[in-house]
N, C-alpha and C positions, 0 to 999 in steps of 0.2 A: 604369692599364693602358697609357696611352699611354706612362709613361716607359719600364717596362720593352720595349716594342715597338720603342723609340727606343734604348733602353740594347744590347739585343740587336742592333741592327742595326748600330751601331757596333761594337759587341764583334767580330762577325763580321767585318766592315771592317779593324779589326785585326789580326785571324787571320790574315784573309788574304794584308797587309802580312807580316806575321810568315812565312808560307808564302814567299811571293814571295822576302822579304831571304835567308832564309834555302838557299834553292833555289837562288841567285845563289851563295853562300858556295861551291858546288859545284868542284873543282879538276881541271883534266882528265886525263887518264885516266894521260899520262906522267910528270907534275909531283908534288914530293914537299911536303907541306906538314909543317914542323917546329912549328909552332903548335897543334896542335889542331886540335879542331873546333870555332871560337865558334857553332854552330848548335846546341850542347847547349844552351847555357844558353837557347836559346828553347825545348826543350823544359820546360825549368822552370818558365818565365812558361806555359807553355801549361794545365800543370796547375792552376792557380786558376782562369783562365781559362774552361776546360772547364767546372769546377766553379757559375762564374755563370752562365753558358751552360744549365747544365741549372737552375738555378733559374730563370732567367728563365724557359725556356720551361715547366718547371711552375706559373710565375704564369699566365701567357696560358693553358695551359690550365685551370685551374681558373676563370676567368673567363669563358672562352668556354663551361664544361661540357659536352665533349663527350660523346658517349655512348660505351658498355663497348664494343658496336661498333668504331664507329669507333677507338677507341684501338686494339682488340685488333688491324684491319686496317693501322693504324699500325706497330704493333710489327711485325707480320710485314713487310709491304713494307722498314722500315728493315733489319731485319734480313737478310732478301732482298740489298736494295743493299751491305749492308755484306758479307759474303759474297765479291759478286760483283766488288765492291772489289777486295778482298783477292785472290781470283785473277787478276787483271787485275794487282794491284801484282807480285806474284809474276811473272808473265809477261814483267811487264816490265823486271823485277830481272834475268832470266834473259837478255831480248834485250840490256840494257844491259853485262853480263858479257861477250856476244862484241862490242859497240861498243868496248867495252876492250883484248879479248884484239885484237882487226883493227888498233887504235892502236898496240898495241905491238907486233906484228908489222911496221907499216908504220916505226914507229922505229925497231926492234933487230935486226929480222929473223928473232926468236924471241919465242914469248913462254912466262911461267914461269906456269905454272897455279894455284900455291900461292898465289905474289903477285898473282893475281886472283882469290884467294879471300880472299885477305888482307886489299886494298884495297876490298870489297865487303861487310865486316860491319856489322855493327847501330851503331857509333858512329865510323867513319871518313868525314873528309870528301868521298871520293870517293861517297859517294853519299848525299850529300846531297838530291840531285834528284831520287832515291826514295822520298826519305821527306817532302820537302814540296814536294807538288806541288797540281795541279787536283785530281787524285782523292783525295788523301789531307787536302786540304781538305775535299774534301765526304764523307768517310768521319769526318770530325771533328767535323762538324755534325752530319750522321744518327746518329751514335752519340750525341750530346749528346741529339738528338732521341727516340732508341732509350731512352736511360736515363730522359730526362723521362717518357716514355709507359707505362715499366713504374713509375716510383714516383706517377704519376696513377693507374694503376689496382689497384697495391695503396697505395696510404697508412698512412703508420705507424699511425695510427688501426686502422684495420683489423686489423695485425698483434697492436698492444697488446692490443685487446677480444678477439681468439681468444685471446692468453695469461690474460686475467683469466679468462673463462670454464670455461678446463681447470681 
């Protein structure tokens, strides 16, 4: 029990390293990068990662055996926070939009709307710093934690015996 508590907490240690490098990688708002984005490929490592992450944390729980309770108040609060994340990310995605549109106005003395809609989608390195941040760290963990707490309280077991019994 102890490894995985130990294994988990470095794991997350990593993430977080991972979040931080990858935040930095962020380009400002006038500057054109012809590279890419090397902050994808941390998304890549992220996905097995997540993946031990929610194993670990279903060792520790099944160890500690919680109760149906507690689990179920579990899911909802993660849920809850993940949620309220996610609108906070959003918001912030939106203040970050006129951070850009003000920079390029304070450069060019205009600015083009299209190309701040441009520089602001889901895999450009201009916003990088949206998507690995403090909160989207911790919307990483909660959801690892969110997923461990719904497959502690259904178990594949449970799913198998309903099907044998139909």
């Amino acid at each position: 029990m102890k490894v995985a508590k130990i294994t988990l907490f470095i794991t997350s240690l990593v993430v977080l390293l991972m979040f931080y490098v990858s935040n930095r990688m962020t380009v400002s708002p006038v500057t054109i990068s012809g590279n890419g984005n090397p902050a994808l490929i941390v998304v890549a490592i992220l996905l097995p990662i997540f993946i031990l992450m929610v194993i670990l944390w279903v060792r520790i729980l099944q160890v500690h055996s919680i109760s149906k309770r507690f689990c179920i108040v579990g899911i909802i609060l993660t849920f809850v926070h993940l949620i309220m994340a996610f609108i906070y990310q959003r918001i912030s995605l939106a203040n970050y939009r006129e951070v850009i549109k003000d920079a390029l106005i304070e450069k060019n003395g205009k600015v083009d709307d299209q190309y701040v809609q441009n520089i602001t989608t889901v895999l450009d390195i201009h916003v990088n710093n949206q998507y690995f941040n403090v909160n989207t760290f911790f919307m990483f963990n909660s959801f690892s934690i969110f997923i461990a707490l719904v497959f502690y309280l259904f178990p594949d077991d449970k799913i198998e015996n309903k099907d044998v019994q139909e």
